[in-house]
C-alpha positions in Angstrom: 59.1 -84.6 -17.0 57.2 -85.3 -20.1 55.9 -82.5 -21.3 53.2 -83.6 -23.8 51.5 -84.8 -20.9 51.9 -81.6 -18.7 50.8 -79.6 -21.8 47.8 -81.9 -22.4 46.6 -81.7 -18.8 47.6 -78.1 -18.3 45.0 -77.8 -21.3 42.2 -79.9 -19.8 42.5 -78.4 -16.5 42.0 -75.2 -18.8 39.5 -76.2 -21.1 37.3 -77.3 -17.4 37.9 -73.9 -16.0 36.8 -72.2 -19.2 33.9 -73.9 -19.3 33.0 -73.0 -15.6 33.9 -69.5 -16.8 31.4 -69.5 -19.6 28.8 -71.1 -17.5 28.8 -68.3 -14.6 28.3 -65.6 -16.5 25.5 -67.9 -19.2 27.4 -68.4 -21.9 28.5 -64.5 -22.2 32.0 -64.4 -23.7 32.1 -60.5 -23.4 31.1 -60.9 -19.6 33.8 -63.9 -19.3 36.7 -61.2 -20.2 37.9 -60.2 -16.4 38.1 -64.2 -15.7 39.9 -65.4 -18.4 42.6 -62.8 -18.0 42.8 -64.4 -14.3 43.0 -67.6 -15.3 45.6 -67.0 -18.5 47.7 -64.8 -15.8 47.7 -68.0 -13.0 48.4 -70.2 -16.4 51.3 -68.2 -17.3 52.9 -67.8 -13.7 52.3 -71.9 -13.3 54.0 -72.3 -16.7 56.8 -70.1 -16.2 57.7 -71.9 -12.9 58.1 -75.4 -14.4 59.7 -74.1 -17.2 57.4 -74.1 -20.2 58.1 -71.9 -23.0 55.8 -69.2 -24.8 55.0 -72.1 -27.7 53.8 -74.2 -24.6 51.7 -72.6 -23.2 50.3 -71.6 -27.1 49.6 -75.4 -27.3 48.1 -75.6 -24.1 45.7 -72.6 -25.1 45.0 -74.1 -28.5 44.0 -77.7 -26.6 41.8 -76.1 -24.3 40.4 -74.1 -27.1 39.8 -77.1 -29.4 38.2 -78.7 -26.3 35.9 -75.4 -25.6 34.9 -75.4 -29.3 34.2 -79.1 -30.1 32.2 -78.8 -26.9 30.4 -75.7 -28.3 29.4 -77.4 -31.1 27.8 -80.3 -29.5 25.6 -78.1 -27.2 24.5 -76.3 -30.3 24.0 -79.3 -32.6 26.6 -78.7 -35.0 28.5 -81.9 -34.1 30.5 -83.3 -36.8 
């Protein structure tokens, strides 16, 4: 098992869902709240069943954050 990979698609798959989140509810973050505590709770279950650690699943937040953000910043023109 290599588990850069698993951490970088474990990210992807939640940077995708985040942005689905954030669309549903137009770009909200206060409305998004109830959803993202879904979705980190099925994150955490899937992560403690293949065995990831706490600092795992901290770098698959902060790729799928970096991913939400850098996609952020395109929609609103503040591309680098």
């Amino acid at each position: 098992m290599n588990k850069d990979k698993i951490i970088d698609t474990l990210g992807d798959l939640t940077f995708f869902v985040g942005l689905l989140i954030l669309q549903a509810h137009h770009y909200d973050a206060k409305s998004t709240t109830d959803d993202s505590k879904m979705i980190s709770l099925i994150l955490r279950r899937l992560s403690t069943e293949i065995g990831l650690s706490k600092d795992d699943i901290t770098a698959i937040i902060a790729v799928a954050d970096n991913k939400i953000n850098k996609s952020m910043n395109k929609v609103s023109g503040e591309e680098e």
